[in-house]
PyMOL Python script that loads the backbone (N, CA, C, O; Angstrom):
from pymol import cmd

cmd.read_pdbstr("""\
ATOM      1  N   UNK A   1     -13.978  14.632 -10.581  1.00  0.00           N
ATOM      2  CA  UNK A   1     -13.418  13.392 -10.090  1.00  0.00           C
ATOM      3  C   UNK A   1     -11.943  13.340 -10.470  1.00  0.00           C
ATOM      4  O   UNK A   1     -11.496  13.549 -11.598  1.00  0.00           O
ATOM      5  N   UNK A   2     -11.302  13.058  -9.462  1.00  0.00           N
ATOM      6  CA  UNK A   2      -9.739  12.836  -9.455  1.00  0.00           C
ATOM      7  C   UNK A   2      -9.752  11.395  -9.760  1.00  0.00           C
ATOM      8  O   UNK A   2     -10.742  10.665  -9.697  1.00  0.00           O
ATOM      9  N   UNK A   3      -8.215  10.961 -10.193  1.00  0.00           N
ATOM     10  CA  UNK A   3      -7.636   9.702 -10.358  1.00  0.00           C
ATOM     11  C   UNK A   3      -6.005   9.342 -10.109  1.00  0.00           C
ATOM     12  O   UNK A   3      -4.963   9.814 -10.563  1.00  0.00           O
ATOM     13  N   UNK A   4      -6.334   8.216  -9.112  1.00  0.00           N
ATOM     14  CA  UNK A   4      -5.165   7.666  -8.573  1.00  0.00           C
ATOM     15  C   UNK A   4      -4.338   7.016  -9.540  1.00  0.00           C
ATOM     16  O   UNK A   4      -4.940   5.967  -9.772  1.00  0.00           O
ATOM     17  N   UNK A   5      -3.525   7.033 -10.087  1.00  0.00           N
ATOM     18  CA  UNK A   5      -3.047   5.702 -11.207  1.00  0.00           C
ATOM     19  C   UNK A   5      -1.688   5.146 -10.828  1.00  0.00           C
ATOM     20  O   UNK A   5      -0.715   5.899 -10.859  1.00  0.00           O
ATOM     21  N   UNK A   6      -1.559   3.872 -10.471  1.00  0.00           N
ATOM     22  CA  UNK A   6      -0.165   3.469 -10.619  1.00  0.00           C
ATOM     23  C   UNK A   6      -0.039   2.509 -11.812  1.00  0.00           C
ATOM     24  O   UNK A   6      -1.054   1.827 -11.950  1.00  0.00           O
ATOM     25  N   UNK A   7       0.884   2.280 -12.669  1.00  0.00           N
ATOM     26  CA  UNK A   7       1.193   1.593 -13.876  1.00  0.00           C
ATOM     27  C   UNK A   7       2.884   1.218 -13.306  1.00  0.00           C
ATOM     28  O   UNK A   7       3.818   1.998 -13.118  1.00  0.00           O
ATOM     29  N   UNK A   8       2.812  -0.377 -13.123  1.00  0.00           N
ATOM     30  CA  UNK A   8       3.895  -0.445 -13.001  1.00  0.00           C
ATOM     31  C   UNK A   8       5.314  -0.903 -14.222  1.00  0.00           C
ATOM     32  O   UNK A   8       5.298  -1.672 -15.183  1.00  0.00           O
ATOM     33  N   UNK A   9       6.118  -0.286 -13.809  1.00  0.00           N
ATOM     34  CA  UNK A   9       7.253  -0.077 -14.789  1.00  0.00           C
ATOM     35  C   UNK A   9       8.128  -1.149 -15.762  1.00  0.00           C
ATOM     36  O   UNK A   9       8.659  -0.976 -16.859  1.00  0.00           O
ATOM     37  N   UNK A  10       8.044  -2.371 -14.853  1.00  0.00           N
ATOM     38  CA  UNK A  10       8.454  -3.510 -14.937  1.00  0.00           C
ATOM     39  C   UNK A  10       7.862  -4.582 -15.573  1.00  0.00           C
ATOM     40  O   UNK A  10       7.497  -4.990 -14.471  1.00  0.00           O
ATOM     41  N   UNK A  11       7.316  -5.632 -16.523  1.00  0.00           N
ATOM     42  CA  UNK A  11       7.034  -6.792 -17.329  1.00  0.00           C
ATOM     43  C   UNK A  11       6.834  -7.385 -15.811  1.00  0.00           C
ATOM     44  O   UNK A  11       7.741  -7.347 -14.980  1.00  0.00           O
ATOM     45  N   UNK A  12       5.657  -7.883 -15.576  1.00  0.00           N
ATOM     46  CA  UNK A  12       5.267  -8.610 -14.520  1.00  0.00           C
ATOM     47  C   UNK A  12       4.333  -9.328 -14.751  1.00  0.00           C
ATOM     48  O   UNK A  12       3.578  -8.683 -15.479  1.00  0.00           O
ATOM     49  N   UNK A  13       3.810 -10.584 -14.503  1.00  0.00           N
ATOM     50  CA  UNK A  13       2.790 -11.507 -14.221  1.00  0.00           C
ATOM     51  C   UNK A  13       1.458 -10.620 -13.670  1.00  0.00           C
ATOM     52  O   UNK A  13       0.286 -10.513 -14.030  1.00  0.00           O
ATOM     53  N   UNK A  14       2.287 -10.050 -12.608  1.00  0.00           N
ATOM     54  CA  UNK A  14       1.193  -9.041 -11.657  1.00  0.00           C
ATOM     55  C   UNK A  14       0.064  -8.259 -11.984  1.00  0.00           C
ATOM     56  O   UNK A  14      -0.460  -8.275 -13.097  1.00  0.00           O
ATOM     57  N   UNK A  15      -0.300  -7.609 -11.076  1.00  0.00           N
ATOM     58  CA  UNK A  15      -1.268  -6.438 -11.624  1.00  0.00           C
ATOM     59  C   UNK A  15      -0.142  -5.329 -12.214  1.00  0.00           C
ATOM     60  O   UNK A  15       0.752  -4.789 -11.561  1.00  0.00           O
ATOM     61  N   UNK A  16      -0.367  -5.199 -13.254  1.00  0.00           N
ATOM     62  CA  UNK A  16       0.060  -3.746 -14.636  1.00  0.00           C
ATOM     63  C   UNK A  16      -0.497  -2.273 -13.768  1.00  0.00           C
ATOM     64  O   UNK A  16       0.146  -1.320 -13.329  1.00  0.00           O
ATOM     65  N   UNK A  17      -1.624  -2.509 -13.759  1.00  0.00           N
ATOM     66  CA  UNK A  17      -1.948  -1.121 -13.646  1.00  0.00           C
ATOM     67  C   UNK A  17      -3.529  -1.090 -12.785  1.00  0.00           C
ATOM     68  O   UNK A  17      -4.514  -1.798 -12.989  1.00  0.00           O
ATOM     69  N   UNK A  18      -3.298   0.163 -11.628  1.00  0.00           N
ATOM     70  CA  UNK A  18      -4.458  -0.272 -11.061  1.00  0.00           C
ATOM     71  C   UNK A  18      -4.811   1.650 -11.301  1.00  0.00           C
ATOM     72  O   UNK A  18      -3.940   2.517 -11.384  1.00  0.00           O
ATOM     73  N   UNK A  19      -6.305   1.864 -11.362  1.00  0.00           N
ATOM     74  CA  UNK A  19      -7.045   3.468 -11.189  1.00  0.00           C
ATOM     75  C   UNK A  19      -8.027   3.279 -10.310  1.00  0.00           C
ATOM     76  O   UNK A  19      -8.792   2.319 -10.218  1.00  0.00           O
ATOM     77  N   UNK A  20      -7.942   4.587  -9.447  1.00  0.00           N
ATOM     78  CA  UNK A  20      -8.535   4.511  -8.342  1.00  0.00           C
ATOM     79  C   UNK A  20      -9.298   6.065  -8.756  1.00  0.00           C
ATOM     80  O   UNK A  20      -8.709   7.002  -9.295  1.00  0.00           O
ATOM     81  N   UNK A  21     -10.693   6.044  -8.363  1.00  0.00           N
ATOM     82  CA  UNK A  21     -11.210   7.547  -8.454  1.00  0.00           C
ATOM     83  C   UNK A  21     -11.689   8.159  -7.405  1.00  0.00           C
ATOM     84  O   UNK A  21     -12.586   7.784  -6.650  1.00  0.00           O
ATOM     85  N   UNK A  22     -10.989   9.225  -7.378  1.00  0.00           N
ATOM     86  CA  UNK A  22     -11.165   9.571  -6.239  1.00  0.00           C
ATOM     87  C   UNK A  22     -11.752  11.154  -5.994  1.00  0.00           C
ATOM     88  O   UNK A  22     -11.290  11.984  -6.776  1.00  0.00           O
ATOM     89  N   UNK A  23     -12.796  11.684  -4.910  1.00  0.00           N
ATOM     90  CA  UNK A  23     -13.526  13.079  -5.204  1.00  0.00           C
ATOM     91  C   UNK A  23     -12.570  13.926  -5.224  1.00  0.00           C
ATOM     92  O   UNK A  23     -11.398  13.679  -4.942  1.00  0.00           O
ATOM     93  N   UNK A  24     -12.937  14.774  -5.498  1.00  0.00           N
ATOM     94  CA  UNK A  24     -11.958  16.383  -5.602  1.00  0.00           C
ATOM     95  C   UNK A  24     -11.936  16.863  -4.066  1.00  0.00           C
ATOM     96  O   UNK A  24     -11.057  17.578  -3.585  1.00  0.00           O
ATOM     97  N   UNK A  25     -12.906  16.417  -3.467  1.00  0.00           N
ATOM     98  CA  UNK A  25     -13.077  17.137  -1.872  1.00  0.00           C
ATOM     99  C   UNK A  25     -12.421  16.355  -0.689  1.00  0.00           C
ATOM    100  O   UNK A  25     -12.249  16.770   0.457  1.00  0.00           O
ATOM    101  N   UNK A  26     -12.061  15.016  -1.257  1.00  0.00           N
ATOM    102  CA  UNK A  26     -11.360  13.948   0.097  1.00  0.00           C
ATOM    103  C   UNK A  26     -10.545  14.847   1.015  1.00  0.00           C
ATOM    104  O   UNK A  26      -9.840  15.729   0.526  1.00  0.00           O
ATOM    105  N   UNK A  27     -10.612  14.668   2.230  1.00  0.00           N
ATOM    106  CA  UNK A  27     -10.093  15.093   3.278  1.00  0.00           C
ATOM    107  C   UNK A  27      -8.481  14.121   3.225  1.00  0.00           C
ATOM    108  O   UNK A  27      -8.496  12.994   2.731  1.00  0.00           O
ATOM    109  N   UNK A  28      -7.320  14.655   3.724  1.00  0.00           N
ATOM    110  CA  UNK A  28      -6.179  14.281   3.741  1.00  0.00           C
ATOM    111  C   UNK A  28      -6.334  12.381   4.687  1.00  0.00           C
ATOM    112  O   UNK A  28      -5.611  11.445   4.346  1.00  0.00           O
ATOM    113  N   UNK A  29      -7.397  12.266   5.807  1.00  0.00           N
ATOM    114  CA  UNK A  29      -7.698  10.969   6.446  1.00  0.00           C
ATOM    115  C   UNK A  29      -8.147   9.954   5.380  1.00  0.00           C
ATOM    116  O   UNK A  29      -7.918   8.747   5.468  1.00  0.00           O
ATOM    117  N   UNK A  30      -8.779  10.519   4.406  1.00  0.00           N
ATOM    118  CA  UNK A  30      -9.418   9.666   3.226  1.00  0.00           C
ATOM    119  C   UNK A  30      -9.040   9.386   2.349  1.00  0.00           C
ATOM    120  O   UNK A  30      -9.648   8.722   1.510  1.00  0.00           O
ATOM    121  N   UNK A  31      -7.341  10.009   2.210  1.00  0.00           N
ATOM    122  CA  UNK A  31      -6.469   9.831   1.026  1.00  0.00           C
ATOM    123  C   UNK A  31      -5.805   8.843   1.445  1.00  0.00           C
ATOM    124  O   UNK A  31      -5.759   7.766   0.851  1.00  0.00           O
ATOM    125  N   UNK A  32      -5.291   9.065   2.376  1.00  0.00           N
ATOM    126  CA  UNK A  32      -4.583   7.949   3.270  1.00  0.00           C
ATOM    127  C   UNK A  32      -5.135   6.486   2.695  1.00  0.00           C
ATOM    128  O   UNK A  32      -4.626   5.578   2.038  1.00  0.00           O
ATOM    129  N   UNK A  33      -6.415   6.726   3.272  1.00  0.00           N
ATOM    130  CA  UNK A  33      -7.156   5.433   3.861  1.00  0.00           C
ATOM    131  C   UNK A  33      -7.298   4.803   1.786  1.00  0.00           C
ATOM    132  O   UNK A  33      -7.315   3.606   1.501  1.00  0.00           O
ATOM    133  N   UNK A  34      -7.361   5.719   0.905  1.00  0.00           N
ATOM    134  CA  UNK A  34      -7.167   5.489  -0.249  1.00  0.00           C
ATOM    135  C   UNK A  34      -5.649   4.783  -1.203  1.00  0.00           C
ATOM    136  O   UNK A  34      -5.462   3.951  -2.091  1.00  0.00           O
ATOM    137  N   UNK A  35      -4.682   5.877  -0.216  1.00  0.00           N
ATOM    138  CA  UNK A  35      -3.454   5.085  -0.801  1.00  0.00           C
ATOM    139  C   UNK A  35      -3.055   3.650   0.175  1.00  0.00           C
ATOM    140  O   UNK A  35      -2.292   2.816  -0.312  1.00  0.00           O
ATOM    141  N   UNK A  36      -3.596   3.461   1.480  1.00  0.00           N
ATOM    142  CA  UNK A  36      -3.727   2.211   1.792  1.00  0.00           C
ATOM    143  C   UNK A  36      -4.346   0.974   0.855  1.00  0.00           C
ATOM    144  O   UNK A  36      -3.690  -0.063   0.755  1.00  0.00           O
ATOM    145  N   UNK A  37      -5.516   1.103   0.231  1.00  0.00           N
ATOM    146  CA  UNK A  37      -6.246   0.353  -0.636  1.00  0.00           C
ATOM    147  C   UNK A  37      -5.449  -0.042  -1.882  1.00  0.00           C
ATOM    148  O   UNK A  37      -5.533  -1.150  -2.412  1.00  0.00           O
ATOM    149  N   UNK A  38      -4.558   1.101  -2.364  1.00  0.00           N
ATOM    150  CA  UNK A  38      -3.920   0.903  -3.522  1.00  0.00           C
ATOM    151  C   UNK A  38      -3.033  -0.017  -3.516  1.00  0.00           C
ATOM    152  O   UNK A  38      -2.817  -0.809  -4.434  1.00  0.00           O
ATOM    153  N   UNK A  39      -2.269   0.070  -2.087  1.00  0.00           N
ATOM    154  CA  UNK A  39      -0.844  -0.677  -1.769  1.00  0.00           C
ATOM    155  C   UNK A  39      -1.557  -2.093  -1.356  1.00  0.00           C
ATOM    156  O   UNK A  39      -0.723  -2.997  -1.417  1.00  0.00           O
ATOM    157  N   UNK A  40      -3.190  -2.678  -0.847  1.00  0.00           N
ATOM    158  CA  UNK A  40      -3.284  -3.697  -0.664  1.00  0.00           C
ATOM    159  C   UNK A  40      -3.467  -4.072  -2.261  1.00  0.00           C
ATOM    160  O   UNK A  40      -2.468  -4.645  -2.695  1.00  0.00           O
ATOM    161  N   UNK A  41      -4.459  -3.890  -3.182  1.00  0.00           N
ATOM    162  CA  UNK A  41      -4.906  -4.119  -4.409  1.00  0.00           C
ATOM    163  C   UNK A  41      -3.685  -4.137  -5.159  1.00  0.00           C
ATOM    164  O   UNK A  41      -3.888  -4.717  -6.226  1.00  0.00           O
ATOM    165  N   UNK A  42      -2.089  -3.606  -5.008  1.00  0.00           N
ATOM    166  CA  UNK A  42      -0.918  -4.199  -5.421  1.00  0.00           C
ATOM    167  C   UNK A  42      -0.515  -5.227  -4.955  1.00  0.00           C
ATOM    168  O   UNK A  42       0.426  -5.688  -5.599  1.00  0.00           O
ATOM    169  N   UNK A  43      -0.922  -6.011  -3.797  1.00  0.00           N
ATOM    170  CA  UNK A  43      -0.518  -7.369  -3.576  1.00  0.00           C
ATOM    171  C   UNK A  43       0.569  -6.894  -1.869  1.00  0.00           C
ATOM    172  O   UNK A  43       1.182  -7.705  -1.174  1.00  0.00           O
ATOM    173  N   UNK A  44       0.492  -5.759  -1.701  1.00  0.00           N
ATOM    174  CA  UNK A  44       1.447  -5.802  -0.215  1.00  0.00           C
ATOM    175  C   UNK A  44       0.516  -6.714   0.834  1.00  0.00           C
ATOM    176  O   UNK A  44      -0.493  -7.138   0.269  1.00  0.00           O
ATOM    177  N   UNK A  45       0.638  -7.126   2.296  1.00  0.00           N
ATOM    178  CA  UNK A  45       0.368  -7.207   3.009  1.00  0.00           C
ATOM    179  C   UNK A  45      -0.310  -6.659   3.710  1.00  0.00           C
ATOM    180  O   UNK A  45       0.438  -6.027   4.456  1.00  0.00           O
ATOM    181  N   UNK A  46      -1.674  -6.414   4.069  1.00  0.00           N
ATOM    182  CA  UNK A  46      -2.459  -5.389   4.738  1.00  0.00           C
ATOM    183  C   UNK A  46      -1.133  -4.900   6.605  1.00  0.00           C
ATOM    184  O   UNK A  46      -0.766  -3.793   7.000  1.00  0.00           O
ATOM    185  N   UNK A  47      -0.946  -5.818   6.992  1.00  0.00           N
ATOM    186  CA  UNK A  47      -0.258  -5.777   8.280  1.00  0.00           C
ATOM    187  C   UNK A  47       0.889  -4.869   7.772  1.00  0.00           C
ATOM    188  O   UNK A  47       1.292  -3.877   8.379  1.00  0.00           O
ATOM    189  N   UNK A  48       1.392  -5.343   6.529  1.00  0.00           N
ATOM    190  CA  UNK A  48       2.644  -4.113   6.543  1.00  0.00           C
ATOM    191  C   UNK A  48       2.587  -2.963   5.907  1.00  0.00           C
ATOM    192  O   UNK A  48       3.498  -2.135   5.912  1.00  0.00           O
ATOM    193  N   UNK A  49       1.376  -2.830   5.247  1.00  0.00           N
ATOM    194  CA  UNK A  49       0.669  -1.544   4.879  1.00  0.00           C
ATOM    195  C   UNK A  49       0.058  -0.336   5.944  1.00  0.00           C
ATOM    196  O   UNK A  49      -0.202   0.852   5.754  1.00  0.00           O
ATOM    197  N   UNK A  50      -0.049  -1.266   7.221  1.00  0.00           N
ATOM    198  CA  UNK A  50      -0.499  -0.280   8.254  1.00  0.00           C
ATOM    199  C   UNK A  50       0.317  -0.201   8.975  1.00  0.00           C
ATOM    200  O   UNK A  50       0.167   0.742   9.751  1.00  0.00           O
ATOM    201  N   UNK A  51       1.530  -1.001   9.178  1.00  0.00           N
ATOM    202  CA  UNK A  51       3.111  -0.840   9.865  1.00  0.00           C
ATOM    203  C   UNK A  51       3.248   0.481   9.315  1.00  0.00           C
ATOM    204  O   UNK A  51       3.011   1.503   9.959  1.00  0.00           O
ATOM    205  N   UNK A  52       3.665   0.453   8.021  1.00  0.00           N
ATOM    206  CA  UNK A  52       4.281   1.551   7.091  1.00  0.00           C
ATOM    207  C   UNK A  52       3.762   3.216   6.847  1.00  0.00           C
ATOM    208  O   UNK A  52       4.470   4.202   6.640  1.00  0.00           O
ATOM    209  N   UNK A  53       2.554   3.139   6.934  1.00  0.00           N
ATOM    210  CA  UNK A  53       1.548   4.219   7.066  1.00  0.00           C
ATOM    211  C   UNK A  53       1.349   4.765   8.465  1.00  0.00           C
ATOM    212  O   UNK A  53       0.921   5.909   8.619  1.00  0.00           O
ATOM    213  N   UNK A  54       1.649   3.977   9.494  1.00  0.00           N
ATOM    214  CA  UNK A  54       1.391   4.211  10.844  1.00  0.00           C
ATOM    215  C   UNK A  54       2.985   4.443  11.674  1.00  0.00           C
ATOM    216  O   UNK A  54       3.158   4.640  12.877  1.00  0.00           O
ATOM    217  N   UNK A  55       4.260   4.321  10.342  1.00  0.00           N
ATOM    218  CA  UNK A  55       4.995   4.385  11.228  1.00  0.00           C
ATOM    219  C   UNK A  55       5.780   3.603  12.100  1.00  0.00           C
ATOM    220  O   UNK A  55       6.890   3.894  12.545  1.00  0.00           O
ATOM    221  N   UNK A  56       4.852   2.184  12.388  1.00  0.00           N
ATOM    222  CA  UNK A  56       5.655   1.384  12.764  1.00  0.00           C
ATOM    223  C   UNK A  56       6.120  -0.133  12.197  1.00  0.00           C
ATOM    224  O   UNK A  56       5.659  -1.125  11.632  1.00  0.00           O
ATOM    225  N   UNK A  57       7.454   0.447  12.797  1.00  0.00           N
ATOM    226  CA  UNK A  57       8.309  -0.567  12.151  1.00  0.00           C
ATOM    227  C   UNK A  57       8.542  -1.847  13.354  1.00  0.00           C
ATOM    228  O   UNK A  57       8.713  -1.607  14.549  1.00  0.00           O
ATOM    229  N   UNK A  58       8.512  -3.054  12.829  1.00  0.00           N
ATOM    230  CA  UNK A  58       9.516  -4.458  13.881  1.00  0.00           C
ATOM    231  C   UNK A  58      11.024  -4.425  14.143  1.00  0.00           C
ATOM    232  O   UNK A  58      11.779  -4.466  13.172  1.00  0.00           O
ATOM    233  N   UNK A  59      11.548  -4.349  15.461  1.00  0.00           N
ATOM    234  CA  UNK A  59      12.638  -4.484  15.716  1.00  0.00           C
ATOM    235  C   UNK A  59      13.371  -5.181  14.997  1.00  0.00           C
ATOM    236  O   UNK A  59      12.546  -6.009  14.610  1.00  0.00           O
ATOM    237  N   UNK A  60      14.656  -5.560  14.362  1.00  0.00           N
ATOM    238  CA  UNK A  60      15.573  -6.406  13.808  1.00  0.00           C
ATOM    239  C   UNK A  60      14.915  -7.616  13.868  1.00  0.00           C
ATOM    240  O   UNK A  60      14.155  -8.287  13.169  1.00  0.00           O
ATOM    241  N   UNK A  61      15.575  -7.678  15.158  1.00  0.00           N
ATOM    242  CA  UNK A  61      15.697  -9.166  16.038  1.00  0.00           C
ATOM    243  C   UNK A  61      14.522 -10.172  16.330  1.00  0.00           C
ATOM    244  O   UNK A  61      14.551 -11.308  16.802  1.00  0.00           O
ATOM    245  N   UNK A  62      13.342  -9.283  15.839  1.00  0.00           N
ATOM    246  CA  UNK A  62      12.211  -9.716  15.897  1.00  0.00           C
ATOM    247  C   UNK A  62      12.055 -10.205  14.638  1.00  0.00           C
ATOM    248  O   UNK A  62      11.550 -11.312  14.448  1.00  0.00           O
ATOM    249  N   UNK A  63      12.343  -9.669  13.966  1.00  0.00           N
ATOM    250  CA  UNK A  63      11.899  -9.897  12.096  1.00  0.00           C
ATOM    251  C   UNK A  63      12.903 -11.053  11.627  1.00  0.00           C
ATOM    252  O   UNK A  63      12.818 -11.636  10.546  1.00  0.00           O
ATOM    253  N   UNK A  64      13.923 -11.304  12.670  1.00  0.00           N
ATOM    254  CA  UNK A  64      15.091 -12.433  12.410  1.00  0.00           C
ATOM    255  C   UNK A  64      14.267 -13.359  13.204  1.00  0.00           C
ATOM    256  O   UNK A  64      14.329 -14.561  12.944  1.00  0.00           O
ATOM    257  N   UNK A  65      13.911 -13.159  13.643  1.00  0.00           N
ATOM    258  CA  UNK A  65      13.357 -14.596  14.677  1.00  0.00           C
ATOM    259  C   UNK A  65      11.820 -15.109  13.904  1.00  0.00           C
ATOM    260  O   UNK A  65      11.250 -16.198  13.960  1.00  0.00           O
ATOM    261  N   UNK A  66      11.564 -14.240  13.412  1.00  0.00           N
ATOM    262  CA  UNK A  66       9.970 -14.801  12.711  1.00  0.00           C
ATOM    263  C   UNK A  66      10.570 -15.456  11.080  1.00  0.00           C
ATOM    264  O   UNK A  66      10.105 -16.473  10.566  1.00  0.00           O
ATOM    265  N   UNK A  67      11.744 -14.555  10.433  1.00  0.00           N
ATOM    266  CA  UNK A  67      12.250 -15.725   9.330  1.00  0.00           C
ATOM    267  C   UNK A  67      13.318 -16.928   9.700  1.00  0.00           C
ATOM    268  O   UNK A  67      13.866 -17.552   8.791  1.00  0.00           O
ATOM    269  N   UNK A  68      13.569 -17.203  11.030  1.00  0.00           N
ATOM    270  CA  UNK A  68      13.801 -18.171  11.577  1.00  0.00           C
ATOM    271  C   UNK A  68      12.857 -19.475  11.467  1.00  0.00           C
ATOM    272  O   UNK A  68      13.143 -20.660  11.293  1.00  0.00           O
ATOM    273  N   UNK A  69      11.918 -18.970  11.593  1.00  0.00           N
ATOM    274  CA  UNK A  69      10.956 -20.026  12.176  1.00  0.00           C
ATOM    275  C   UNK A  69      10.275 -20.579  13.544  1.00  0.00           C
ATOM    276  O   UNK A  69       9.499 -21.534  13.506  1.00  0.00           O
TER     277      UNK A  69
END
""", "prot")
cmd.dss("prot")
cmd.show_as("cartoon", "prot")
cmd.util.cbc("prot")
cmd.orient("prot")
């Protein structure tokens, strides 16, 4: 059994430190789908966790108009 570990660096309120275990045999689709889990269980956004992993990004002008209001 493998292990994922992030410990973050910084004095935070947050989650410190998360371990993830993971098989020795995961296929590269299942690591993914693993370091997705990590980045939600840190508190990101599932929507911009699969933007980011998938590549896509929001136009500017779009991302100005939604912190517009």
């Amino acid at each position: 059994m493998d292990k994922l570990i992030y410990t973050r660096g910084t004095y935070s309120n947050e989650i410190k430190k998360v371990e993830l275990d993971v098989n020795e045999n995961v296929s590269i689709h299942d690591f993914k789908r693993v370091c997705k889990h990590l980045a939600c269980a840190l508190g990101y956004d599932s929507i911009s966790v699969e933007e980011a992993f998938e590549g896509k990004a929001q136009p500017l002008d779009k991302l100005k108009q939604i912190l517009k209001g």
